[in-house]
C-alpha positions, 0 to 999 in steps of 0.5 A: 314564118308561121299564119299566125294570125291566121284570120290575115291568111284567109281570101279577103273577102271571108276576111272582110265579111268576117262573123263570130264564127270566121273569128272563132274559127281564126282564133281555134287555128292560131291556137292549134298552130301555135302548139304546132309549132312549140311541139316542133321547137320541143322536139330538138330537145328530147335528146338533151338530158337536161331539157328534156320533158320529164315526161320523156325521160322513161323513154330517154333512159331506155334509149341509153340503156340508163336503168331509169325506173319509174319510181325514180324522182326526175332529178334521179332520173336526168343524173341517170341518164348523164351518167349513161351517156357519158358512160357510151362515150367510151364504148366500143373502144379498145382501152375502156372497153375491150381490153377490159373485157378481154382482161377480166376473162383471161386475168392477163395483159392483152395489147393490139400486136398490129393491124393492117388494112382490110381488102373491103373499101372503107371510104372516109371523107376528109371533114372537109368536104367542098362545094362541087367535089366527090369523096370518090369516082368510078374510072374504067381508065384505071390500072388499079385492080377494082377498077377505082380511083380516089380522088382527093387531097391526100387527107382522107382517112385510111381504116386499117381494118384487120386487127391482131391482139395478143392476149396475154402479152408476155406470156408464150403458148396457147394458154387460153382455153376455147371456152374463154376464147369462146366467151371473149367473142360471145362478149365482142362481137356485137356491141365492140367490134365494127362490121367493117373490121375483123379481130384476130384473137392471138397467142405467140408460140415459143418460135415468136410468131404470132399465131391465132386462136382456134374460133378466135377470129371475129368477123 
């Protein structure tokens, strides 16, 4: 509920003994409030490709890295941005992202060998969170060598945080060169790989063990 209008929300006795300039006054502040308050509404759609203000469509472009240029028409503009956004959706993820960074430097097959947890706590809720429950407490009490116990259902999600790839799957033996594998992490290590994870960079030798590359892990 806004004071609108604003006159009703004034002491009774200005509203009462009301002149020309109490009512200019009332009718400046129910202006005022009222773009207030459309420019509060509005605000929920400068996110949203197809209600944004045109206006704005620079800075939302920018936002999403869309290449938006001045010049461009305002339908050019929205299809830009659209197409940025749905381009993020597969950023950062192993079969649209990195692999085909990882492809296009080596001109193999690289494919995830394993993973396996990571010794940092990498808490996650379960998606459903109820009133009066914790994700996790703290427990002098415990065995467990951190001194924590999680407490939950048992739906809690586990990040497996140590991540091994193997390069060129199929082909045995240290075949990369160190400024390939130099520019795999120059092109990964910030925009790919989560700061909770860590990414070895492999090859298998010729006795079948998966062994990493020298400067190839990524962390």
């Amino acid at each position: 509920m806004i004071p609108v209008p604003f006159i009703n929300y004034i002491p009774k006795l200005f509203r009462d003994n009301s002149t020309a300039e109490t009512t200019a006054l009332c009718d400046k502040a129910d202006t005022n409030i009222e773009a207030w308050l459309a420019d509060a509404i509005n605000l929920q759609y400068l996110l949203d490709v197809e209600r944004c203000p045109a206006s704005f469509l620079i800075t939302l472009g920018n936002y999403f890295n869309a290449g938006v240029k001045s010049q461009d028409s305002e339908t050019t503009k929205r299809k830009k941005i659209y197409k940025a956004i749905v381009t993020h959706k597969f950023r950062s993820t192993w079969t649209y992202s990195a692999k085909i960074i990882i492809d296009a430097i080596t001109g193999y097959d690289a494919r995830i060998a394993y993973a396996t947890d990571s010794d940092d706590w990498i808490l996650c809720g379960d998606g459903v969170l109820e009133v009066g429950t914790s994700w996790a407490l703290l427990y002098d009490g415990s065995v467990d060598p951190w001194g924590m116990s999680l407490i939950g259902l048992g739906t809690e999600i586990e990040i497996q945080g140590n991540v091994y790839i193997d390069c060129h799957y199929g082909v045995i033996g240290s075949t990369l060169t160190a400024a390939q594998i130099a520019d795999i992490v120059a092109q990964i290590a910030t925009d790919i790989v989560p700061a909770y994870m860590i990414i070895y960079l492999c090859y298998v030798d010729s006795g079948g063990i998966l062994t990493v590359y020298p400067s190839g892990t990524i962390s």
